[in-house]
TORKOL-4160 file (C-alpha; in steps of 0.2 Angstrom, whole numbers, padded with zeros to 4 digits, m for minus):
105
<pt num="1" X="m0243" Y="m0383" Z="0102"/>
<pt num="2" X="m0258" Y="m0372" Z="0099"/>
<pt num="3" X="m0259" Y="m0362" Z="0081"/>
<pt num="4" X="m0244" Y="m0371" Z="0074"/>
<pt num="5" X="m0254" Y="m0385" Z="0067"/>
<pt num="6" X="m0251" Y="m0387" Z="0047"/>
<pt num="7" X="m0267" Y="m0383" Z="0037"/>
<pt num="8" X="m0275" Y="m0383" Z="0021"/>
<pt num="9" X="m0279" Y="m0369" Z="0009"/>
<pt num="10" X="m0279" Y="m0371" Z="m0011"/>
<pt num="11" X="m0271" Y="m0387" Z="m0012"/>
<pt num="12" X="m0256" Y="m0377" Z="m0002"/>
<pt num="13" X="m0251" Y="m0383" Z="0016"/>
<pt num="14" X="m0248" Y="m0368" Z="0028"/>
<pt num="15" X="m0241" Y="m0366" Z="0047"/>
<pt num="16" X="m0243" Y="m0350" Z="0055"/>
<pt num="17" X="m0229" Y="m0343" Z="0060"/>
<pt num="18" X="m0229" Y="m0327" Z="0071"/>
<pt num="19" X="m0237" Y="m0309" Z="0070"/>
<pt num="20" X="m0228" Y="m0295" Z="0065"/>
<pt num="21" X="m0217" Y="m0286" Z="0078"/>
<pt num="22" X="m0221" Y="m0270" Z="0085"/>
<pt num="23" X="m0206" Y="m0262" Z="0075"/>
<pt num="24" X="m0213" Y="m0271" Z="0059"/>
<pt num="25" X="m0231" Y="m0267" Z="0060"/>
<pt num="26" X="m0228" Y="m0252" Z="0050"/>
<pt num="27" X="m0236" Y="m0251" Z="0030"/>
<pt num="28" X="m0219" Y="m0246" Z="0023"/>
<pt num="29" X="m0210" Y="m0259" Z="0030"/>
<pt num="30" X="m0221" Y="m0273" Z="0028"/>
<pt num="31" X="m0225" Y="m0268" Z="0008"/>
<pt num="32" X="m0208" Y="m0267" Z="0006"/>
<pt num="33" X="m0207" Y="m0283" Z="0008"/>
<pt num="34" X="m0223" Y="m0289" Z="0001"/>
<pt num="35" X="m0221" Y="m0299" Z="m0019"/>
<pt num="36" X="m0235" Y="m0305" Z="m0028"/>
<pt num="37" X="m0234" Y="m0324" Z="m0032"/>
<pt num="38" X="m0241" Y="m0330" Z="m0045"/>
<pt num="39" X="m0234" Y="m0345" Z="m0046"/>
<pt num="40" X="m0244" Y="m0351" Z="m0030"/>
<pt num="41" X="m0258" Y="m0340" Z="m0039"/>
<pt num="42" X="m0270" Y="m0340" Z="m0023"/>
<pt num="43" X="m0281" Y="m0324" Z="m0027"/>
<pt num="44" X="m0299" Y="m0316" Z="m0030"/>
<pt num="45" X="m0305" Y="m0322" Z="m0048"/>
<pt num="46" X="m0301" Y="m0308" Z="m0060"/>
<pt num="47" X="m0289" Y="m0298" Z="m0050"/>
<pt num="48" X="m0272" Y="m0293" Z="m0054"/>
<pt num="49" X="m0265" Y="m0309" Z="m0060"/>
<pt num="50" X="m0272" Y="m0329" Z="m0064"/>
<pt num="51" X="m0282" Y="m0336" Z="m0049"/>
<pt num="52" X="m0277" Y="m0354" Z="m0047"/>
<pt num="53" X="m0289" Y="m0353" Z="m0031"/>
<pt num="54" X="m0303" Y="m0341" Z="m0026"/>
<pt num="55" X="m0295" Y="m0333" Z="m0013"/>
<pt num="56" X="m0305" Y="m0325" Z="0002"/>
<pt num="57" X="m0297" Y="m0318" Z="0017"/>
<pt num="58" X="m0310" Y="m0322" Z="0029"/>
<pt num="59" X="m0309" Y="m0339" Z="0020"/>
<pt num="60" X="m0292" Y="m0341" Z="0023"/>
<pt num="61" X="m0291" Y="m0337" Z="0042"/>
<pt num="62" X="m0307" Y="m0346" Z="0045"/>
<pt num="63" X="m0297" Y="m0363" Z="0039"/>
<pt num="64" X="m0281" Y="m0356" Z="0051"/>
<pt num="65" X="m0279" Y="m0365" Z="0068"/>
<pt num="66" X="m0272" Y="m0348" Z="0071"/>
<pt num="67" X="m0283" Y="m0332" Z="0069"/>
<pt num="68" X="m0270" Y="m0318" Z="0076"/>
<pt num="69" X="m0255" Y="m0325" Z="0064"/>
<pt num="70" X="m0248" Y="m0313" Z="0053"/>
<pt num="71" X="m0237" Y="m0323" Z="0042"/>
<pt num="72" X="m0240" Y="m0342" Z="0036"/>
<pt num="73" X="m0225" Y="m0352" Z="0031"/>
<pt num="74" X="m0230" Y="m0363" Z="0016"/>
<pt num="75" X="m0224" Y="m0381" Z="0019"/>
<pt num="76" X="m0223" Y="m0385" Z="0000"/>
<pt num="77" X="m0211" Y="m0369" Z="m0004"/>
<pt num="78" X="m0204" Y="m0367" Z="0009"/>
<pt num="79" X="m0210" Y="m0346" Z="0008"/>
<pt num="80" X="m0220" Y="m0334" Z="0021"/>
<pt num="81" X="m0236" Y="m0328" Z="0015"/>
<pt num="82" X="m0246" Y="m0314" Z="0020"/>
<pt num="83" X="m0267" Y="m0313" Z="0021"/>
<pt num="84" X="m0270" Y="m0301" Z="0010"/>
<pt num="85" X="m0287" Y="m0291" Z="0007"/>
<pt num="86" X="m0287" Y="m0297" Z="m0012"/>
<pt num="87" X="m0274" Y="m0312" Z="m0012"/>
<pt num="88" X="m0260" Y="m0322" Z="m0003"/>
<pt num="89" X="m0243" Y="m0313" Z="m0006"/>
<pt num="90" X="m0225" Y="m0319" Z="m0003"/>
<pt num="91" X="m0215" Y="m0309" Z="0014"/>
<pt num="92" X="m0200" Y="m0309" Z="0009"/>
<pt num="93" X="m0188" Y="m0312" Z="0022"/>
<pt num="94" X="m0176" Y="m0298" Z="0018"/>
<pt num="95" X="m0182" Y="m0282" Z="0010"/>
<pt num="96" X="m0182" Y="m0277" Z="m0007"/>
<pt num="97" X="m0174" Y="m0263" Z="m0014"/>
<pt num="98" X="m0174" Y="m0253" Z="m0027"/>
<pt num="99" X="m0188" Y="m0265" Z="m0033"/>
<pt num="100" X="m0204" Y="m0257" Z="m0044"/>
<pt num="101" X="m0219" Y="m0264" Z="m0036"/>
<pt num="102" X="m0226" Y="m0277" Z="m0046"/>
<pt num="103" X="m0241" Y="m0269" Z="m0051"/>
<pt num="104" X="m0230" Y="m0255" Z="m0062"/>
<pt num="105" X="m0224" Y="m0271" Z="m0074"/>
């Protein structure tokens, strides 16, 4: 099957797995549930948190089989991540709320 084929990226195996839906497409929603990760610590070198892994965006889909996925499911972890423009965050697959973003901590 084209674009499902596992690949590498910061010693972390990914498999694309779907864009966002039209009625998820929307910032609100999607930062809602967007979580910082720094466990898996894939980001830009002196950003908000430990870079394990440089982290580029462009780097990141230029290694996907896929280049119009939205959200990557980690084989390791078993989590969906989202590209983005200064690191790899964790989709949580049901909303947070009431949660502060994690840059306010």
């Amino acid at each position: 099957m084209m674009g499902k084929e596992v690949f590498e990226y910061g010693g972390y195996h990914f498999i694309p797995e779907r864009q966002f839906s039209a009625a998820e497409n929307d910032f609100y929603r999607i930062s809602r549930r967007q979580r910082i990760d720094r466990e898996i610590g894939i980001c830009e070198p002196g950003y908000a948190y430990e870079s394990k892994y440089p982290y580029s965006h462009d780097a990141f889909y230029a290694a996907s089989p896929d280049k119009e996925c939205d959200l990557f499911r980690c084989v390791e972890n078993g989590r969906l991540y989202l590209p983005c423009e200064h690191d790899l965050q964790e989709y949580m697959e049901t909303p947070q709320r009431g949660r502060r973003n994690d840059y306010e901590r």
